[in-house]
MDAnalysis code that builds the backbone (N, CA, C; Angstrom):
import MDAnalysis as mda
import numpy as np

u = mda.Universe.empty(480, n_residues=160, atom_resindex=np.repeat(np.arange(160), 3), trajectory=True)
u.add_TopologyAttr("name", ["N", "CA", "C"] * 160)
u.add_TopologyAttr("resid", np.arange(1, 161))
u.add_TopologyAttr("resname", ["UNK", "UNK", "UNK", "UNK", "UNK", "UNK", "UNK", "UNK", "UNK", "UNK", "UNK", "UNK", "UNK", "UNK", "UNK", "UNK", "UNK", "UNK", "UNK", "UNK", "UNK", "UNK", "UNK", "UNK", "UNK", "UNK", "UNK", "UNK", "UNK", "UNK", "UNK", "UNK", "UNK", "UNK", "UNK", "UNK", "UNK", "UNK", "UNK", "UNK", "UNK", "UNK", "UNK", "UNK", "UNK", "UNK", "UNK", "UNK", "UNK", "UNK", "UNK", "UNK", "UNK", "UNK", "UNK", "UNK", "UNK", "UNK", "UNK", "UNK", "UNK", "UNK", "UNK", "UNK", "UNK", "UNK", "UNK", "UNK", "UNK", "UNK", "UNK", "UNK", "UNK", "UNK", "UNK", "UNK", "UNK", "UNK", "UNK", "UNK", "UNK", "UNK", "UNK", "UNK", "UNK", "UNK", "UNK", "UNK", "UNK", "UNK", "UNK", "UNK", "UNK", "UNK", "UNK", "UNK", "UNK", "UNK", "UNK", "UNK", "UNK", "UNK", "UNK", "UNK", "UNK", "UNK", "UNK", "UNK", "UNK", "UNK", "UNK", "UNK", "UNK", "UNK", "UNK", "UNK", "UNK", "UNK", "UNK", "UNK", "UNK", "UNK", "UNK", "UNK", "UNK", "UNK", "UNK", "UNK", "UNK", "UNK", "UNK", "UNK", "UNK", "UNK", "UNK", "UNK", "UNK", "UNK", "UNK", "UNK", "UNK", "UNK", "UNK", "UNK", "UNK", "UNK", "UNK", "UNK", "UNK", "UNK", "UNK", "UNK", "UNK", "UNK", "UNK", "UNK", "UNK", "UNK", "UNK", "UNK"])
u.atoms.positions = np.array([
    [0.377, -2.525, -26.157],
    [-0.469, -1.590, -25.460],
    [-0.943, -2.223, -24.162],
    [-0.778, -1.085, -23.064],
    [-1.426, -1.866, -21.843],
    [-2.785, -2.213, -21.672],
    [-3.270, -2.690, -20.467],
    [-4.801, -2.576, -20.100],
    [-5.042, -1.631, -20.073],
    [-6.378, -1.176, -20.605],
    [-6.654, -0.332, -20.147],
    [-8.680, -0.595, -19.374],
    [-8.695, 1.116, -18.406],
    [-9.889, 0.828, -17.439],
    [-9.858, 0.286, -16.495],
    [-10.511, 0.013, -15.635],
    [-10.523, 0.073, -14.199],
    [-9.609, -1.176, -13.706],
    [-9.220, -1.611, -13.180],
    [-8.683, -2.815, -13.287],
    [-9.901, -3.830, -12.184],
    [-10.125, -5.085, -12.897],
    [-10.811, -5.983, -12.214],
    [-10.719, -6.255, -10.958],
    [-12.124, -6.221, -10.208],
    [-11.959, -6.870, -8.482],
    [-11.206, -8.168, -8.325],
    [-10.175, -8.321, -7.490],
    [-9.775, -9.901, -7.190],
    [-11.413, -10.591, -7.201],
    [-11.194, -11.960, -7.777],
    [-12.089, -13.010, -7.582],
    [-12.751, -13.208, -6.653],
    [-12.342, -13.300, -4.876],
    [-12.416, -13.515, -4.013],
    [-13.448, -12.149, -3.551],
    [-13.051, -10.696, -4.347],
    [-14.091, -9.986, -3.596],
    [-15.237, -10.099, -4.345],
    [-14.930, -10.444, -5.416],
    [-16.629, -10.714, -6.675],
    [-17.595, -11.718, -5.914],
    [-16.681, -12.800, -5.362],
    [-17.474, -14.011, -4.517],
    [-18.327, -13.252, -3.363],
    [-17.312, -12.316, -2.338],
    [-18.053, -11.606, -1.467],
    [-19.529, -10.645, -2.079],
    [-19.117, -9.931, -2.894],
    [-20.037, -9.183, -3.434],
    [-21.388, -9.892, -4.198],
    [-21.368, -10.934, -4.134],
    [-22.286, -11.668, -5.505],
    [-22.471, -10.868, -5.967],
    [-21.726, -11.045, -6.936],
    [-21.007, -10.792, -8.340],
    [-21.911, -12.597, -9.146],
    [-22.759, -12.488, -10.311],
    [-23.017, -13.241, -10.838],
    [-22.306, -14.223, -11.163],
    [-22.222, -15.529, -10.837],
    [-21.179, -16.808, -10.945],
    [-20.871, -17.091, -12.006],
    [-21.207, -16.522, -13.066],
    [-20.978, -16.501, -14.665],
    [-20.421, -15.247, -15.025],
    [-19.713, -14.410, -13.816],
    [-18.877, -13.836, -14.235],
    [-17.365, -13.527, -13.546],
    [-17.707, -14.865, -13.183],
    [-16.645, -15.498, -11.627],
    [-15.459, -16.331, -12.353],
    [-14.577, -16.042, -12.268],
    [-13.253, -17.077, -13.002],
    [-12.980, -18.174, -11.894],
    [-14.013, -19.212, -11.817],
    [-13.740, -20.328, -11.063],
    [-12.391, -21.015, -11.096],
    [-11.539, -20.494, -11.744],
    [-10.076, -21.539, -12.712],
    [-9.064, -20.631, -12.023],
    [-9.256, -19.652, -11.438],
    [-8.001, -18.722, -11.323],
    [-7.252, -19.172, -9.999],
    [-5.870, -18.760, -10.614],
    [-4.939, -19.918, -9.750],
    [-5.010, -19.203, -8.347],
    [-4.717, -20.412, -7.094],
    [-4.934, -19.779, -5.623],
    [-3.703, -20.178, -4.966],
    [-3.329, -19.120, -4.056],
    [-1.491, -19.359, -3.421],
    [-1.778, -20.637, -2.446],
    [-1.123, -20.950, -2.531],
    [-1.012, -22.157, -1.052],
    [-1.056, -21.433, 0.094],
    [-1.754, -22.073, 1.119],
    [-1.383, -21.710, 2.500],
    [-0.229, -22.302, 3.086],
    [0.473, -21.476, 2.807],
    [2.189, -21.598, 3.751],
    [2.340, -20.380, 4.371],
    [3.556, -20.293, 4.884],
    [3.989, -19.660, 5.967],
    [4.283, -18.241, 5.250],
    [3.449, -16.975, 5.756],
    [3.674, -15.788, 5.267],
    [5.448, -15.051, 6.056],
    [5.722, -14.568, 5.395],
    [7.260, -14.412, 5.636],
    [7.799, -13.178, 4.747],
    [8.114, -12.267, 6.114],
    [8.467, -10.929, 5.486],
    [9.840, -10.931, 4.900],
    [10.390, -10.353, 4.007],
    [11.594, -10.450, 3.057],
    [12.768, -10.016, 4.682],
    [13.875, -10.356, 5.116],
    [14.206, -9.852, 5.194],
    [15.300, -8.697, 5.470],
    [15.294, -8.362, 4.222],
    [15.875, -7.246, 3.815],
    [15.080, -5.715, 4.464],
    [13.781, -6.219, 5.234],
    [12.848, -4.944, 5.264],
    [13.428, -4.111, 6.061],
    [13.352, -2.610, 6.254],
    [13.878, -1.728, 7.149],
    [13.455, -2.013, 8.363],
    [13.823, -2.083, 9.359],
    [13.261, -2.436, 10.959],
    [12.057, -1.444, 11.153],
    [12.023, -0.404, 10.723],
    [10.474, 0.577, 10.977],
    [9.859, -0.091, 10.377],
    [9.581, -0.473, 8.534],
    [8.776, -1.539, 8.055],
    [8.799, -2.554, 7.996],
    [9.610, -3.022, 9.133],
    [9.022, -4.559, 9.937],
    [8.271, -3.920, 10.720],
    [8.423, -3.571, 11.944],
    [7.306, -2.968, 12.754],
    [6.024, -2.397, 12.238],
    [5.647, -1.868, 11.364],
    [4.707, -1.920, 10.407],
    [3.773, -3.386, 9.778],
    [4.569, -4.229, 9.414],
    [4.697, -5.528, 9.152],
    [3.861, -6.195, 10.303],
    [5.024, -6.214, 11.734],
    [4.402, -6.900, 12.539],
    [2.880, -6.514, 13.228],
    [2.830, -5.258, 13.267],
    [1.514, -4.613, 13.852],
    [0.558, -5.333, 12.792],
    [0.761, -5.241, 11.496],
    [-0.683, -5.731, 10.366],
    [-0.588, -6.883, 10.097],
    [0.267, -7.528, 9.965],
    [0.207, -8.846, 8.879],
    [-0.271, -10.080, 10.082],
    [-0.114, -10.211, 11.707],
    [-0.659, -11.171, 11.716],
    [-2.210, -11.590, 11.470],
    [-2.923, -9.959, 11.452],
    [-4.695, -9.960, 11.662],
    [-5.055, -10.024, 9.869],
    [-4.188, -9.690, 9.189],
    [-4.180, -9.749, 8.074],
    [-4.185, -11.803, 7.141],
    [-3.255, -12.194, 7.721],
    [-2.760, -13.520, 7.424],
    [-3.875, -14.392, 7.879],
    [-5.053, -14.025, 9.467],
    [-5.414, -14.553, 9.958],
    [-6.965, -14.890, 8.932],
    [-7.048, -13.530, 8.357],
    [-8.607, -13.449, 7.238],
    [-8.086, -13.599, 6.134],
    [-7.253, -13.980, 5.395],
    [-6.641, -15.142, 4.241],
    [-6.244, -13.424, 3.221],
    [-6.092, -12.478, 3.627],
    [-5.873, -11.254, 2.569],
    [-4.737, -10.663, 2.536],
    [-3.483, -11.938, 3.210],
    [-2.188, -12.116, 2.694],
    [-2.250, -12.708, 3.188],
    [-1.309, -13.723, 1.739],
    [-0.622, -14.829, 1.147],
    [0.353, -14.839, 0.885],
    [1.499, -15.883, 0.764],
    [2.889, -15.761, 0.066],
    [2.962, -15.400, -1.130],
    [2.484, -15.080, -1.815],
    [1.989, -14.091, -3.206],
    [2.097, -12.911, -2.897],
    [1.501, -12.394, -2.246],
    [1.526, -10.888, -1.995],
    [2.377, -10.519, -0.647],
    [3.337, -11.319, -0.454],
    [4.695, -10.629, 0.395],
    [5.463, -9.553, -0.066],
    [5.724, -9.364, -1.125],
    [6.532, -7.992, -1.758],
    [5.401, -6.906, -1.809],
    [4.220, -7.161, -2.336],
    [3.494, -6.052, -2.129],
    [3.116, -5.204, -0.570],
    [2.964, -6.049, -0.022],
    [2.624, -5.756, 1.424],
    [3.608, -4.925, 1.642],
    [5.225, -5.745, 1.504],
    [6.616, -5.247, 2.042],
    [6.889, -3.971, 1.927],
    [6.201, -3.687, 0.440],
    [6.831, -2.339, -0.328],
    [5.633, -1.454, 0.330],
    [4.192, -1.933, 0.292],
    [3.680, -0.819, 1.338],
    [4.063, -0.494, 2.758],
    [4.463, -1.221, 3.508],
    [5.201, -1.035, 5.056],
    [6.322, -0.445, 4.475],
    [7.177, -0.424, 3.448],
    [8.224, 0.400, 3.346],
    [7.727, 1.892, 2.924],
    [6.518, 2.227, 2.103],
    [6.064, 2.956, 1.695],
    [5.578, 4.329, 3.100],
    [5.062, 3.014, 3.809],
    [4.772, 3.903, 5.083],
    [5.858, 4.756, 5.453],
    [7.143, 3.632, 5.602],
    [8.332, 4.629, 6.157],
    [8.718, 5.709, 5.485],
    [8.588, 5.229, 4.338],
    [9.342, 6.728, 3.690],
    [7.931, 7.953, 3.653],
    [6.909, 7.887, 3.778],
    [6.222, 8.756, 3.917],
    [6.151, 9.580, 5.227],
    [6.537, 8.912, 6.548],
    [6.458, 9.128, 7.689],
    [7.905, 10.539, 7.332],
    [9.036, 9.747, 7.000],
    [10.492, 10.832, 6.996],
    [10.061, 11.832, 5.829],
    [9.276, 11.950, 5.102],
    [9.148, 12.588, 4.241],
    [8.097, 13.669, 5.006],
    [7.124, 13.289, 5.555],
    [6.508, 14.855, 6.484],
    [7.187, 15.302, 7.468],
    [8.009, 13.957, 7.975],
    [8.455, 14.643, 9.057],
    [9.611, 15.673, 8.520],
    [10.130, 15.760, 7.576],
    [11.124, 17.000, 6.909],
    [10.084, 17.743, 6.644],
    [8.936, 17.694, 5.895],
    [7.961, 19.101, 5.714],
    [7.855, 19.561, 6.896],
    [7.554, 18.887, 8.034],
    [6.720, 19.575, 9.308],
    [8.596, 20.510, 9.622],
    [9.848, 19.670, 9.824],
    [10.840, 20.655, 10.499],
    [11.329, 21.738, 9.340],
    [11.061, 21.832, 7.643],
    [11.648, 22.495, 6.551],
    [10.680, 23.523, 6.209],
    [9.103, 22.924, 6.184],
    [7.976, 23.590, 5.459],
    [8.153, 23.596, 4.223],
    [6.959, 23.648, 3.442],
    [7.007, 22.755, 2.096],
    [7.491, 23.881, 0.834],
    [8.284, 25.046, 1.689],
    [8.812, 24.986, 0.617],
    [10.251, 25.457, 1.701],
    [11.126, 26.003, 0.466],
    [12.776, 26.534, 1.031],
    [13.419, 27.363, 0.200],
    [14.115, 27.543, 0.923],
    [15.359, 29.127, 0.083],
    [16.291, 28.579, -0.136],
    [17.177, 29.170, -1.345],
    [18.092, 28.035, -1.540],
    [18.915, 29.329, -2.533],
    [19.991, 29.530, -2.306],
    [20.788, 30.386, -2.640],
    [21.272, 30.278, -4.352],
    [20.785, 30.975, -4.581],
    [20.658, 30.487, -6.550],
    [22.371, 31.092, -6.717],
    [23.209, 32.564, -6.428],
    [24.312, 32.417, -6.826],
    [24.254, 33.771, -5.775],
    [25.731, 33.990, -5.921],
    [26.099, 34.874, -5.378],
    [27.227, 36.428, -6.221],
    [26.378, 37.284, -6.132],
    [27.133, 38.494, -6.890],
    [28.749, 38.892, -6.201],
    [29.622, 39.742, -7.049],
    [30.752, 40.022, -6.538],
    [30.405, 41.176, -5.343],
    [29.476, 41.784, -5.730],
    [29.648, 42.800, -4.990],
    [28.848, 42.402, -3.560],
    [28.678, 41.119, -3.102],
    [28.352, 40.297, -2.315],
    [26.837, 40.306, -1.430],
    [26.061, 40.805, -3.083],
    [24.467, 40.545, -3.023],
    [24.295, 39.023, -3.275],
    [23.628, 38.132, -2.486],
    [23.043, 36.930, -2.759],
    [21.721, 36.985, -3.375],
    [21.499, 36.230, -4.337],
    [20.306, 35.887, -5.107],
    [19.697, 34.601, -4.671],
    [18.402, 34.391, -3.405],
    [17.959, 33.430, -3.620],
    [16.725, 33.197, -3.977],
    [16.176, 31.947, -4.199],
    [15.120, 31.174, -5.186],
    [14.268, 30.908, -3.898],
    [12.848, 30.462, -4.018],
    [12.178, 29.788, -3.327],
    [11.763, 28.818, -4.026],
    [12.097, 27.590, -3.719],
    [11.345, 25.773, -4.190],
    [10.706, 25.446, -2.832],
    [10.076, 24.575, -3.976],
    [9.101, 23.659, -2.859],
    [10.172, 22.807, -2.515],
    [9.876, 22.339, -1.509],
    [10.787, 20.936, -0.655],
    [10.323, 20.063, -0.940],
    [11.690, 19.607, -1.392],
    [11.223, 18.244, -2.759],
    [10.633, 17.204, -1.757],
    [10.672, 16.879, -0.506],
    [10.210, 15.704, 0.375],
    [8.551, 15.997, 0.056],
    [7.877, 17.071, -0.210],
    [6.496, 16.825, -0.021],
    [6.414, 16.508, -1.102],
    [7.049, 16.526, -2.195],
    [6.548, 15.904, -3.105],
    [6.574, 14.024, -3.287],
    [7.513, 14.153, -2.649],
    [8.075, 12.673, -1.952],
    [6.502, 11.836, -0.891],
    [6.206, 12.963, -0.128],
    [5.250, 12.827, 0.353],
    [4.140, 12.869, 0.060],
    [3.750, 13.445, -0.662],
    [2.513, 13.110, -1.977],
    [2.658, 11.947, -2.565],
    [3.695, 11.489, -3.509],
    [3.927, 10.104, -4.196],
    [3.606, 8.764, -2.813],
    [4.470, 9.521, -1.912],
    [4.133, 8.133, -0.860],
    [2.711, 7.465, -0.684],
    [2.201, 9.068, -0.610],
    [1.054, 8.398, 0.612],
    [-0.230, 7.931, -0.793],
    [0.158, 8.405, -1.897],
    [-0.207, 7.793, -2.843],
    [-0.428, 6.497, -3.454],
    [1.231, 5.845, -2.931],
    [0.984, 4.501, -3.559],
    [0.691, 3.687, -2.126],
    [0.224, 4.678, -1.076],
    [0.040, 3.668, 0.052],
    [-0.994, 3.500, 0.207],
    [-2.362, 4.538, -0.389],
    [-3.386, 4.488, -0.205],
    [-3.932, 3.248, -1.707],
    [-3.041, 3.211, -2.538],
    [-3.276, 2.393, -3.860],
    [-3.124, 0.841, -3.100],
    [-2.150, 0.801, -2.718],
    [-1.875, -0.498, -2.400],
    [-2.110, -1.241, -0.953],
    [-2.532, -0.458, -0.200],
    [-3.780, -0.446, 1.063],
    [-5.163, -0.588, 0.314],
    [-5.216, 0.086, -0.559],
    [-6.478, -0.821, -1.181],
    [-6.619, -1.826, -1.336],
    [-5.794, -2.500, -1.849],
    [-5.508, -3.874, -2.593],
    [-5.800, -4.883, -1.438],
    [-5.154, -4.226, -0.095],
    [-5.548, -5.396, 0.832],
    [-6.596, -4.841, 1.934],
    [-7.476, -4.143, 1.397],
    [-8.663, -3.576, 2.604],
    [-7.954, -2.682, 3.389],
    [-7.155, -2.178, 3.385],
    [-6.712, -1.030, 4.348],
    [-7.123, -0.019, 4.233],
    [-8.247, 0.609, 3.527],
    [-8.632, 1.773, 3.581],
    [-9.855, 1.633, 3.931],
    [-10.320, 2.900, 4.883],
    [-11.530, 2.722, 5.670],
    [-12.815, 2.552, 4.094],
    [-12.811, 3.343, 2.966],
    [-13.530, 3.076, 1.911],
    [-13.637, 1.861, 0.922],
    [-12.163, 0.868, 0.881],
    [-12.077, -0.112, 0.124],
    [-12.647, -1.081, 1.294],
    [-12.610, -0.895, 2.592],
    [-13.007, -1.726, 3.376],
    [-14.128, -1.646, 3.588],
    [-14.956, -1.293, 3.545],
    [-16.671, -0.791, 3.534],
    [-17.329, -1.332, 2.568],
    [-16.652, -1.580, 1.535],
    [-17.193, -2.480, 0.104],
    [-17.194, -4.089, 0.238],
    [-16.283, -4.320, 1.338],
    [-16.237, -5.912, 1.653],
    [-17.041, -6.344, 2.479],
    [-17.077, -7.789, 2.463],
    [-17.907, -8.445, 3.362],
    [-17.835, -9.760, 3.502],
    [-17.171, -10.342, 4.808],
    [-16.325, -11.136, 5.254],
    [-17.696, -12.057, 5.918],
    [-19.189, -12.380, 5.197],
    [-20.160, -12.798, 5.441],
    [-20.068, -13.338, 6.633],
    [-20.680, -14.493, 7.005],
    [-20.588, -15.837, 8.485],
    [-19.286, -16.665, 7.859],
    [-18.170, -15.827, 8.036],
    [-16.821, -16.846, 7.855],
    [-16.640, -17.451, 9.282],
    [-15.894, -18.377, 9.355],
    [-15.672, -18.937, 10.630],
    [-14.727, -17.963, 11.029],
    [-13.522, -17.166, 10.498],
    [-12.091, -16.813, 10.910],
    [-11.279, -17.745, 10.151],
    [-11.265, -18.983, 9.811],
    [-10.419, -19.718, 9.740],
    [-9.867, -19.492, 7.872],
    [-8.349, -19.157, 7.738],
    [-7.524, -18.922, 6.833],
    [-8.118, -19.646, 5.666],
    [-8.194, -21.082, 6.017],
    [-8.098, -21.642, 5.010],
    [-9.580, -22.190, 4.654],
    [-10.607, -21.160, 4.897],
    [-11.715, -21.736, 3.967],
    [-11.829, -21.224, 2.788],
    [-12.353, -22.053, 1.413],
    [-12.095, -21.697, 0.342],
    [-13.158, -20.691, 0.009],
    [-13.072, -19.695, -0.149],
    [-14.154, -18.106, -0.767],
    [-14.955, -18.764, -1.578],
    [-13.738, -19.951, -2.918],
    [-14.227, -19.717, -4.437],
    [-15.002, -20.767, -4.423],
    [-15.461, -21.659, -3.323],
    [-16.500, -22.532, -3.383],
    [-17.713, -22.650, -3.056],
    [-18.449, -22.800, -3.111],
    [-19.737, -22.554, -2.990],
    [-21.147, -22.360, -3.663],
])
């Protein structure tokens, strides 16, 4: 059986939040600071995605070489959400679609929704899920607080 319920704040935002230190997992393992590095295999739109976020991102320690595939798959997420309205905006969300055709050469067609918005729903879904994860949403970002940090990557959150 899975977890279940909310799933726990990373460590690092419990530290921001004081969050009681007795309910702080001082032990939990931390990525090295090395060189963040996009897969790549990434589509050139979600590199460009990539490059616009990840250096201001890398710079306030809220990607790590740990969370390179996640990031990746949200910059890819972007793309496919972008081609996915952009077919709603030229199709409209829904379409006609010729279900069969009689002998006596009456056509029977159907109206569906256009499967891209649904495409486009799922997208922007797991983009707003996983833009959470790294402060990208104007609401998950409002909950943080990046106190008197210097800027600098590598100061440790979990000490103090």
């Amino acid at each position: 059986m899975g977890k279940r319920g909310i799933p726990p704040a990373p460590t690092a935002l419990k530290v921001l939040h004081g969050v009681k230190p007795s309910r702080i997992n001082h032990t939990e393992p931390k990525p090295d600071t090395g060189e963040v590095v996009p897969p790549r295999q990434l589509d050139p739109r979600a590199q460009a995605i990539w490059d616009r976020l990840a250096p201001d991102m890398i710079r306030k320690g809220v990607l790590t070489p740990w969370d390179v595939d996640s990031f990746a798959t949200f910059c890819s997420m972007v793309v496919v959400n972008q081609d996915a309205i952009a077919d709603v905006e030229q199709n409209g969300t829904s379409m006609t679609t010729v279900v069969r055709e009689l002998q006596n050469g009456e056509v029977i067609y159907d109206l569906r929704k256009n499967p891209a918005w649904q495409v486009a729903r799922e997208s922007a879904a797991l983009i707003v899920t996983l833009g959470g994860r790294f402060g990208l949403n104007p609401s998950d970002r409002s909950q943080l607080s990046m106190g008197e940090a210097s800027g600098d990557a590598d100061d440790d959150l979990l000490t103090g």
